[in-house]
MIPA-367272 format. One record per atom (N, C-alpha, C): residue in one letter; x, y, z. Coordinates in pm, whole numbers, plus 50000, padded with zeros to 5 digits. Layout:
REM MIPA-367272
AXYZ/...
//
This chain:
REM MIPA-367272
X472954972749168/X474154964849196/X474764969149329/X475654960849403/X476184958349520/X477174971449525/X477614977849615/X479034984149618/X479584975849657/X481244978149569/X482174963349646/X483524972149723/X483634966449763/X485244970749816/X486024959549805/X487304964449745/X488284956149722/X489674956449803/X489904944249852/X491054950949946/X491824938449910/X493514947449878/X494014932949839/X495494932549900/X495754918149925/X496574921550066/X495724917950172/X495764902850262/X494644907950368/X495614898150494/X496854908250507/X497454905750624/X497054916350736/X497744917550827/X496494921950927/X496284940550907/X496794946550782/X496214962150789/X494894959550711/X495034944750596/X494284945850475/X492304939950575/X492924928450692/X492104921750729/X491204931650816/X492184943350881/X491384956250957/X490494967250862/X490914968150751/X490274977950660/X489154969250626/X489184953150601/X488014950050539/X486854953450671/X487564950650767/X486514949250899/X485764962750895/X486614973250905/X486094989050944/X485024989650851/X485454985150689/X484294992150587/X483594984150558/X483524971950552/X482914958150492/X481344956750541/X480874961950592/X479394958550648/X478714964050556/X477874958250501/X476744964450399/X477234960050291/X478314958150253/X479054957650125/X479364943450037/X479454945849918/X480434933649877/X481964931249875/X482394924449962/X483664926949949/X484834919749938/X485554920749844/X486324912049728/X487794912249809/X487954898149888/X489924898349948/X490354889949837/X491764899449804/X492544892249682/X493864886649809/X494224878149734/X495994878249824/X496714861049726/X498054864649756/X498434857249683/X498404840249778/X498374840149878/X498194832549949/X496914827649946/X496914812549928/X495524807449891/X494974802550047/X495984799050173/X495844793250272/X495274806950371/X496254816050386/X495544826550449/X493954831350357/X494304835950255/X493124841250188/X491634830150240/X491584818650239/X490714815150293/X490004814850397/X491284811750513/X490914814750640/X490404829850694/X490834839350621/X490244854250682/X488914853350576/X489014850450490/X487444849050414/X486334841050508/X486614829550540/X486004821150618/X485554832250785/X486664840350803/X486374842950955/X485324858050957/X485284858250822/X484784872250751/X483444866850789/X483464856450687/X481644852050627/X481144848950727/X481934845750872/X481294838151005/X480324851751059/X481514864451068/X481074874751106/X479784880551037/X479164879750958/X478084883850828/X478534891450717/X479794894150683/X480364900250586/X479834891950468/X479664901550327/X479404890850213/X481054889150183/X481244881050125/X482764881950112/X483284870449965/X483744876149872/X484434871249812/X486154870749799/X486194853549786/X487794855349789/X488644852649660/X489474859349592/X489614858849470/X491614858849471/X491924846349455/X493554851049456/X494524854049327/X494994866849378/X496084874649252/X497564876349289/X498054869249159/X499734876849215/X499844891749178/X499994899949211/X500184917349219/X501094918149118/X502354909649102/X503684911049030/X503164906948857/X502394905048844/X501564901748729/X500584906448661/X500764915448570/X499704928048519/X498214916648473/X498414908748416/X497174900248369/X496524896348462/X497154892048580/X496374888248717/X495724899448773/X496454912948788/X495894924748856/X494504929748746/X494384928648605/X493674927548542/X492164923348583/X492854910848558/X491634897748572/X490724901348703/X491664903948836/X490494909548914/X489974919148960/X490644933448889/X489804944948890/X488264941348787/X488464932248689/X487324929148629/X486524920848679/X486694907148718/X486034902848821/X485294913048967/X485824919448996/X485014930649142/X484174936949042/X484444945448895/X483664947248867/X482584943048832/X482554928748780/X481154923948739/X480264917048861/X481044920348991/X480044921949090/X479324932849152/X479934942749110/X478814952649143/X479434967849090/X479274977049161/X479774991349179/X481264989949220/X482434994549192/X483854995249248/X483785007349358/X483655004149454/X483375021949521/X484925026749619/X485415013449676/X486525012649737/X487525006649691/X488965005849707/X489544998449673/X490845003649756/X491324990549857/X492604991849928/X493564983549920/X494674989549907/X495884978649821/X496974982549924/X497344972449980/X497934964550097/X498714959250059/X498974948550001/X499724939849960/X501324943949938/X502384935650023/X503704940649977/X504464930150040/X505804931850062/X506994926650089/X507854934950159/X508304934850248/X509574937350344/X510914929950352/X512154942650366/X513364939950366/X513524923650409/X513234918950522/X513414907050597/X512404898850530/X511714898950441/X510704887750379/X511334880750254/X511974889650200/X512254890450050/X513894895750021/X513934893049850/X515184902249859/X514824910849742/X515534920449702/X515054932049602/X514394927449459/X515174917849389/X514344918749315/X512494915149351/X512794908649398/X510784904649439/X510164915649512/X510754924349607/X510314937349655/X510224948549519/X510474945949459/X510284957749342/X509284949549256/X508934936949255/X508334930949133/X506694930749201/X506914933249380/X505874930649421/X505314944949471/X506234955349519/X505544964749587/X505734978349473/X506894978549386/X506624986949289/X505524984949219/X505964970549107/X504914972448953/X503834969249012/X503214959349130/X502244956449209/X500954967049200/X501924978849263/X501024991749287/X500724994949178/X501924997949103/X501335002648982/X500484993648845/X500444986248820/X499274974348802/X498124977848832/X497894978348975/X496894977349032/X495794994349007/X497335003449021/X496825016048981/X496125015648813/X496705009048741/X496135013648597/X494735003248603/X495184990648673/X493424981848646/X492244984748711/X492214994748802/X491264995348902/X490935012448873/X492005016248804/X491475032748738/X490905029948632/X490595016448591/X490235015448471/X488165012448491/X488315008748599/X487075002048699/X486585009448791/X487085022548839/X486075021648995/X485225029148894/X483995032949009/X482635037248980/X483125051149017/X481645062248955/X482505072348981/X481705076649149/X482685087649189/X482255088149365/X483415079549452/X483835068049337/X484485060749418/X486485061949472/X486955055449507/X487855059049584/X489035045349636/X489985051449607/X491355040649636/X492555047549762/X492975034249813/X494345039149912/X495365029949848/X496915031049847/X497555024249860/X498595024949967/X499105011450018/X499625017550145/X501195016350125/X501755029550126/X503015028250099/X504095028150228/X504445034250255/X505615034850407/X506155047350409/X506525045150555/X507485065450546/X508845061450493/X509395050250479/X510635050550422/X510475053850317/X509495059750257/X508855063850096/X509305080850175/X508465082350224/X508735099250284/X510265099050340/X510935093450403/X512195093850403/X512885094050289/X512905084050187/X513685085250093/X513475099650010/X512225105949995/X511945126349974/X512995126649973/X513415135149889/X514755141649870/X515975138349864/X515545122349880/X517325119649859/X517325110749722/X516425107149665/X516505106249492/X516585115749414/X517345112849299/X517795124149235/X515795126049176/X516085141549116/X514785143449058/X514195134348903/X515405130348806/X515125122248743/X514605109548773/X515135101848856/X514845092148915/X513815092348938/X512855104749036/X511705107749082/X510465103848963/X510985114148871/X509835115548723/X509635100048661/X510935090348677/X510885083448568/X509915074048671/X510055072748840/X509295064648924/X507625065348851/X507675079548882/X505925084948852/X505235079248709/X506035084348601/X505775086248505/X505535069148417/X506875065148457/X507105054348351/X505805042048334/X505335044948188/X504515030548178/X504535022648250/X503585012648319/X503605003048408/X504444992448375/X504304983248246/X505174972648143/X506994977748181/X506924990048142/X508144993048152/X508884995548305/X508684995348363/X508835001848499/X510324993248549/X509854980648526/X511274973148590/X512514972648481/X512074978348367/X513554979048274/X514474990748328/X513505001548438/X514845011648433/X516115008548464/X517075014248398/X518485010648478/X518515012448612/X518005022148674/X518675022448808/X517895013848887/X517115003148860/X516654995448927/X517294980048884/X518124980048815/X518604970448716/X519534961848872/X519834945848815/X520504940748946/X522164946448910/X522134946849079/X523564956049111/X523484974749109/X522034977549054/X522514990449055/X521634992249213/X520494983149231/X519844984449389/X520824975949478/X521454985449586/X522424973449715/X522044964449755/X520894967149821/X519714955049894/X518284956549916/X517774945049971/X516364945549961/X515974959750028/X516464967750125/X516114980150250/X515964987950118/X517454986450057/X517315000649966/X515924999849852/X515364988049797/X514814981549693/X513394991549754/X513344979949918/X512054986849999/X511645003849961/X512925010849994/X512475024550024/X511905030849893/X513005025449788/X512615034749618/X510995030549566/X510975016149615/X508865013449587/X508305022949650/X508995021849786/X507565030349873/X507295043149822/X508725045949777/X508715064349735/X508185060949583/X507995054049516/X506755051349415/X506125049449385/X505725042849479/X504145042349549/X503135057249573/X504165064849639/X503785078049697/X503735086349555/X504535087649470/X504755092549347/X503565088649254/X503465073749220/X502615070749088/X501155075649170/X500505071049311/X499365079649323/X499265091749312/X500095100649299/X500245116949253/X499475114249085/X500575109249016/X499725108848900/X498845102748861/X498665091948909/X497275085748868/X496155091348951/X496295102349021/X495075108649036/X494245115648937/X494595116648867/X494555125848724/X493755113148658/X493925101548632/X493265094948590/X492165091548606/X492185085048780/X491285085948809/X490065099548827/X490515109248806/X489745115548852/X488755120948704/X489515114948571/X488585116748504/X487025105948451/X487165097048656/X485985088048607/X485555091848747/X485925105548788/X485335112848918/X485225103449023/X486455097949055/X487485090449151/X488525094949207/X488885090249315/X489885094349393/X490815085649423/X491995089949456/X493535077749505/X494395085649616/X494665080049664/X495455085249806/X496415076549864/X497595078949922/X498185072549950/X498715069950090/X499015059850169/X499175061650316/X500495054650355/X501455061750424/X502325060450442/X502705055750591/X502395043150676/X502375040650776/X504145038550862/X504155038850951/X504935039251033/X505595026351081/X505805022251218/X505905006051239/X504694998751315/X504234998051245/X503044986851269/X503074972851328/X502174973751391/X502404958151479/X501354946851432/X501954945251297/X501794931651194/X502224923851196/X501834905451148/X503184901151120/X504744901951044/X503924916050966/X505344914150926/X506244932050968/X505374937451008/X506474945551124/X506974943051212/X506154926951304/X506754921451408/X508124912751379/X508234907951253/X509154902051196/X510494910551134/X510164925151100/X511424936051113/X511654939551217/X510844941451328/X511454941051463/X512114930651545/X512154918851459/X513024909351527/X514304907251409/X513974912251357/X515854914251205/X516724925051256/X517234927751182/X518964934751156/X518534944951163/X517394952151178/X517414970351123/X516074968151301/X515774956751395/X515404960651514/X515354968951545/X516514969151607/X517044974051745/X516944996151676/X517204997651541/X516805010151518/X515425013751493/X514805003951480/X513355006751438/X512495008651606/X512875001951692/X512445008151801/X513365020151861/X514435024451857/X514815035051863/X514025043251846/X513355045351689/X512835055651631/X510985053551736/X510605041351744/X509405041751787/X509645049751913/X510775043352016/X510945052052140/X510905073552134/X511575074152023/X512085087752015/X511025098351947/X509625089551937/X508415094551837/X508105100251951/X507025109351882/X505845118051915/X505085105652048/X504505097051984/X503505088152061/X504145079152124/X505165076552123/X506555061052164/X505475049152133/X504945046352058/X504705034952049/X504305028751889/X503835012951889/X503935013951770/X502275013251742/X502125015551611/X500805016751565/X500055002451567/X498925002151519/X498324994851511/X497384988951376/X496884978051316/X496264975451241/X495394989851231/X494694986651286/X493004992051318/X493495009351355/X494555014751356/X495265030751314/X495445031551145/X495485022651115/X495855021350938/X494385018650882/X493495012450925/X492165010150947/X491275023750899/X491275032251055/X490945047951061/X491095054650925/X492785054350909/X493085064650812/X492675063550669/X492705050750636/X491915044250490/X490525044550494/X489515047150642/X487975047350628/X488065060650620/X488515068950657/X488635085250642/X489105088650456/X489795081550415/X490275087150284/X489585081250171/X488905066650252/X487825062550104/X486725068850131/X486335074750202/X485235081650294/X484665096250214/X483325103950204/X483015111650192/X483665126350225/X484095121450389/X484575133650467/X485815135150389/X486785127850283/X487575133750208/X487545134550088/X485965143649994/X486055139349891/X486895154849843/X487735164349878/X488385172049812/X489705165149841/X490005155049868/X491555151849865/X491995141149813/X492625138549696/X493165133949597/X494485137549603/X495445124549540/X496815125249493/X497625125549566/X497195126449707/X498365130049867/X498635113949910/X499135121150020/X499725108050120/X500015111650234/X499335100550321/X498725108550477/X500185100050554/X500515105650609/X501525102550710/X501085092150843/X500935081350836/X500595077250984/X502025072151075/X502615073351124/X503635069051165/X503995073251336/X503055076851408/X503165083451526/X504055094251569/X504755098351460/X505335110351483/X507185107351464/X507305101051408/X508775092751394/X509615101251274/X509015106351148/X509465113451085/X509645126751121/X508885132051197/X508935144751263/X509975146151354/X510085134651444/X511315133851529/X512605131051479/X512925126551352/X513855122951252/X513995138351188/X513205145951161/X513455156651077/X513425171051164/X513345167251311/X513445179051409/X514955172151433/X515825160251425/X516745162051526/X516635151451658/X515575149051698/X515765142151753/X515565124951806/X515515124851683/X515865108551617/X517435110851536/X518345104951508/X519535102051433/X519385087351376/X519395086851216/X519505074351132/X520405069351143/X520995060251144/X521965052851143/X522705056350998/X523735061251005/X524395059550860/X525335050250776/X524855047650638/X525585038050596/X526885033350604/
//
């Protein structure tokens, strides 16, 4: 049977990861969009990629289901990169939590239920996940990690009115994102699999290009200016870091989360970046 890689989400980090690993492979783009999903399938298959296109809503455990089983009955699960999300300026909280919280986590229990063993997952969370570190209480933290998938959106403190807005909605996924791959490494790893998590920076996507033209701009290049690298990342930098972590060269690292962000948290946590305060 085929190895497949699954990448779901195929806006332009999901459409760069299929590119980097996709040769040789079978490889399965999910996205909820039936109009894009075609067209990058189509520009795939032009290239010689085998390519299947299969569309899932993420916010929907039966859908995230349905096509971790589908990739499986095409071949070996060996990869699997989960992309897929929503931003402050796209959405408003509740759908950022319905899509980038339970999403992930969905995706974490159907595809730990599926990969092959050897094989290997990213999800891509954000540094506003590493930003928010430490400023959730520790309960909050456990119940992110811990809580059954089904249950996840009953907690109170995610309840409407207890999240301000979509920014704040954004940051508590990402930082659960970063959290539930901690524990579901443990899962996976008892089908001698791996999960990792990547925490990118500001990316020049459509839809980072689209927070750089909203309300939180004008600070988000601040922080790009005041980084390590001053600039912003790229697809095909998010690309790298997911062929490195589904990759051999990291088979002792499990349960982490790689920082890509050009150096923006570092400059935020030396001092010389300042957040804007509420």
């Amino acid at each position: 049977m085929p190895d497949v890689l699954v990448v779901i989400g195929i806006g332009g980090m999901g459409e760069a990861i299929a590119r980097r690993l996709g040769s040789g492979k079978q490889v399965v783009l999910a996205d909820f969009n039936e109009e894009t999903l075609d067209r990058v399938a189509a520009t795939l298959r032009a290239d010689g990629f085998a390519v299947d296109a299969l569309q899932v809503d993420v916010s929907s455990k039966p859908s995230v289901r349905a096509l971790a089983e589908a990739a499986a009955a095409l071949g070996d699960v060996r990869q699997v990169a989960h992309t897929a999300g929503l931003s402050p300026v796209q959405a408003p909280a509740d759908a950022i939590l319905h899509v980038d919280l339970a999403g992930v986590a969905f995706s974490l229990d159907a595809f730990g239920d599926v990969v092959a063993d050897g094989g290997a997952g990213v999800v891509i969370a954000s540094m506003a996940g590493t930003m928010a570190a430490g400023h959730l209480p520790t309960e909050m933290e456990a119940a992110l990690a811990h809580t059954p998938s089904d249950d996840l959106l009953a907690l109170p403190f995610l309840q409407a009115g207890a999240v301000p807005d979509a920014g704040a909605a954004y940051g508590i996924a990402k930082r659960a994102n970063q959290l539930r791959v901690q524990a579901a490494s443990l899962a996976w790893g008892t089908r001698g699999a791996r999960v990792n998590s990547i925490s990118p920076g500001v990316i020049s996507t459509p839809m980072g290009q689209a927070e750089l033209d909203g309300t939180s701009g004008a600070a988000m290049r601040a922080m790009v200016d005041g980084s390590g690298t001053k600039r912003l990342g790229t697809p095909s930098d998010i690309a790298e870091a997911a062929s490195f972590l589904l990759g051999s060269s990291s088979s002792f690292i499990t349960g982490t989360d790689l920082l890509v962000d050009g150096g923006v948290v570092a400059a935020v946590r030396s001092g010389a970046i300042a957040l804007p305060t509420a």
